[in-house]
C-alpha positions as CSV (number, residue, x, y, z in Angstrom):
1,X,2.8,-11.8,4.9
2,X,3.9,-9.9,7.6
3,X,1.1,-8.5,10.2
4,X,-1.7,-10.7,8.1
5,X,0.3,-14.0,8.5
6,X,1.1,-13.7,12.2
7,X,-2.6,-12.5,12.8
8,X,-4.1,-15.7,11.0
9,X,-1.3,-17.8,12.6
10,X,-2.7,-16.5,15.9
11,X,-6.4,-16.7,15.4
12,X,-5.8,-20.6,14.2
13,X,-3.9,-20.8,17.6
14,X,-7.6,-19.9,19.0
15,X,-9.1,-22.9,16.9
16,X,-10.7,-20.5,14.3
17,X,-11.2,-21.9,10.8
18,X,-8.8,-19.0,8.6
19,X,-10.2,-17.6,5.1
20,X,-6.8,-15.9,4.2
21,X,-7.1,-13.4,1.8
22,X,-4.0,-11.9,-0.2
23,X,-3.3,-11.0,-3.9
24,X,0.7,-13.3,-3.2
25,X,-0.5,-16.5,-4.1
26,X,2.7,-18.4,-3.1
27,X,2.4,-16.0,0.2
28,X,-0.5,-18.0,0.7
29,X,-0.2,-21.2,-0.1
30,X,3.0,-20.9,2.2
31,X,0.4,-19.7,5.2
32,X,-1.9,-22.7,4.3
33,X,0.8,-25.2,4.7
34,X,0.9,-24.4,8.8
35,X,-1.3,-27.0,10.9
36,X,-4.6,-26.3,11.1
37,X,-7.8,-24.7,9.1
38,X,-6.1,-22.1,7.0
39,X,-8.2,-21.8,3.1
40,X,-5.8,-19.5,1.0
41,X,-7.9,-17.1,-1.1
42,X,-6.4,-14.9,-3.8
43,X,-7.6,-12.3,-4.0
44,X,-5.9,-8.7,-4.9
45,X,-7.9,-6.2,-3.2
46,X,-7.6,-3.3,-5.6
47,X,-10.4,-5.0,-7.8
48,X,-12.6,-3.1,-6.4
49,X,-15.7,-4.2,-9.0
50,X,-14.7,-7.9,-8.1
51,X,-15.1,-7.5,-4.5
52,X,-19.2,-7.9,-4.2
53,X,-18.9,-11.5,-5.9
54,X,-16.0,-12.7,-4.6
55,X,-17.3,-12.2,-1.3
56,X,-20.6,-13.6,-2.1
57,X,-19.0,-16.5,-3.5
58,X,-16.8,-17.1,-0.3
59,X,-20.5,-16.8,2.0
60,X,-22.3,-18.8,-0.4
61,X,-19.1,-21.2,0.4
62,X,-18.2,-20.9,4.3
63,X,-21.4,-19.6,5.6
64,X,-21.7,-15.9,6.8
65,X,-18.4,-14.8,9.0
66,X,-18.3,-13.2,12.2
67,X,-15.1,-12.4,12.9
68,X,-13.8,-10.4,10.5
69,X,-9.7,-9.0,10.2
70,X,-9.6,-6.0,7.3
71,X,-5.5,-6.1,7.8
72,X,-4.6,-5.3,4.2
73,X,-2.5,-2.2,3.5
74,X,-0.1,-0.4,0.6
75,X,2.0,2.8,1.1
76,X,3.4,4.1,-2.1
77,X,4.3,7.2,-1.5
78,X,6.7,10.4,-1.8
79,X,6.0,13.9,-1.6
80,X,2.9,15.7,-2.5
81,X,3.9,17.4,-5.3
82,X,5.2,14.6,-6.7
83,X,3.1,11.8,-5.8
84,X,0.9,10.2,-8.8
85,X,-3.0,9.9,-9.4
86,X,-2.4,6.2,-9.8
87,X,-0.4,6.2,-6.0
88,X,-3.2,8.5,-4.3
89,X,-6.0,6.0,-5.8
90,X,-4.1,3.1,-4.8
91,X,-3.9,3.9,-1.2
92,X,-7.6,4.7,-0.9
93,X,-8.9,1.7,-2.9
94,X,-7.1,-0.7,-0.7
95,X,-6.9,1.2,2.6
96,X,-10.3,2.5,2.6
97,X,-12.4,1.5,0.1
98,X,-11.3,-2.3,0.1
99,X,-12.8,-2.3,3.6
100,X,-15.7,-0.2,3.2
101,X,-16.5,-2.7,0.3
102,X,-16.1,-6.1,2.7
103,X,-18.0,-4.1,5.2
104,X,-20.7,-3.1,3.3
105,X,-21.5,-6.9,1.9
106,X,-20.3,-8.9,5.4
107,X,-21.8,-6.9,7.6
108,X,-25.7,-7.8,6.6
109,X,-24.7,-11.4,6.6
110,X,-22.7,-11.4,10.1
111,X,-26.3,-9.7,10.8
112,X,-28.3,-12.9,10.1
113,X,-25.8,-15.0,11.8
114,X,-26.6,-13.3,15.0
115,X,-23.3,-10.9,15.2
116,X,-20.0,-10.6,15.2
117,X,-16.6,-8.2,15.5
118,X,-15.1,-6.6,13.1
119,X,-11.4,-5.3,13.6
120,X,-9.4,-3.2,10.8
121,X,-5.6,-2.1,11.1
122,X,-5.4,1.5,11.0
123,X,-2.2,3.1,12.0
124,X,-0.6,5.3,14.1
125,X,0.0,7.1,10.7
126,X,-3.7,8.4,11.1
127,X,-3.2,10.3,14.4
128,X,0.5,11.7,13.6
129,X,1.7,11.8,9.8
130,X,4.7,11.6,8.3
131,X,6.6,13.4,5.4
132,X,6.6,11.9,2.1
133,X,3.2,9.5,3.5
134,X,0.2,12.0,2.3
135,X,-1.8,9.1,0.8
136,X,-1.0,6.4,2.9
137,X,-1.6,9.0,5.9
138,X,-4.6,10.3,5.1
139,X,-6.1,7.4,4.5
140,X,-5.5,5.4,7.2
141,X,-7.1,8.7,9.0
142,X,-9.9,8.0,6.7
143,X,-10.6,4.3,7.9
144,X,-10.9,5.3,11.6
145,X,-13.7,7.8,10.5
146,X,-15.1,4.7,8.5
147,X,-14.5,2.1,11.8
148,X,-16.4,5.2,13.4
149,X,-19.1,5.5,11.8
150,X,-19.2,1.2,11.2
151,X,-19.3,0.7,14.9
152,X,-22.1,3.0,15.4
153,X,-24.2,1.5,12.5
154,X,-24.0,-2.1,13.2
155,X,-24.0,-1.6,17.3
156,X,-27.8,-2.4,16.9
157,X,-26.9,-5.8,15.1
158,X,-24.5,-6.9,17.5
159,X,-21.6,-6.2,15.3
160,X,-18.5,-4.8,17.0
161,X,-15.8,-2.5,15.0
162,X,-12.7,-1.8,16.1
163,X,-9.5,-0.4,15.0
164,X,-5.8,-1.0,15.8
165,X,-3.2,1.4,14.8
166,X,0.4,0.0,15.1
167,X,3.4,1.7,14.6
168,X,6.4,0.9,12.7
169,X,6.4,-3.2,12.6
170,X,9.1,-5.4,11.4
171,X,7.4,-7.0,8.6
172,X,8.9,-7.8,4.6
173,X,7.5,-4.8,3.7
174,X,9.7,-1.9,6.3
């Protein structure tokens, strides 16, 4: 949906074959049905212990990737002193963690198959926050530290990381 559909609609515009990832199965199989090389793959990135296999699975199928989008993002929310466990986790799992986790297993493979680029969305959310947006805030903040840190690591295997942080986008979500 939203930012993750137009980005996959624009990257088959480039003649790129599209491993689509979401956990909205009809989302996906609605993405799939545009022209061109789009596989849906549900997946719901909060499974944090499924994420090793699943991905080994999708390599052992596609071959290794080398351009990677890390798009995904949740913002449950409301104030601090009201905001859950269960909201704070959720954020970080699938904000950060989710793409620490793809980075951690692609990046070694993208190695062997001679480089690539990595790109994750961050948000303008990390450099200016927002009341009622602690988790969702502070961890997009988080994943530009992570992008940091990613670029620096796999410079010396021709892997490029990047970050974009948007601002407010129309999307089914805002």
């Amino acid at each position: 949906r939203g930012m993750g559909a137009a980005i996959a609609v624009r990257l088959l515009g480039d003649g790129m074959r599209i491993l689509a990832l979401d956990r909205d199965e009809a989302g996906l199989a609605t993405l799939a049905a545009q022209p061109g090389s789009i596989v849906p793959c549900a997946f719901d990135l909060a499974g944090l212990d499924k994420t090793p296999t699943f991905l080994a699975d999708l390599v052992d199928t596609y071959g290794p990737p080398t351009k990677v989008a890390l798009n995904a993002g949740v913002w449950p929310g409301g104030p601090i002193i009201e905001m859950t466990d269960e909201a704070w986790n959720l954020n970080f799992s699938v904000n950060v963690t989710s793409p620490f986790a793809f980075m951690r297993a692609l990046a070694p493979e993208m190695a062997r198959a001679g480089g690539g680029a990595i790109v994750c969305t961050a948000s303008r959310n990390a450099y200016r926050s927002s009341v009622g947006n602690a988790a969702y805030d502070a961890s997009k903040a988080a994943l530009l530290g992570l992008v940091r840190t990613a670029a620096g690591e796999f410079a010396r295997d021709n892997i490029r990381v990047n970050s974009v942080s948007p601002g407010v986008v129309s999307t089914p979500s805002t």
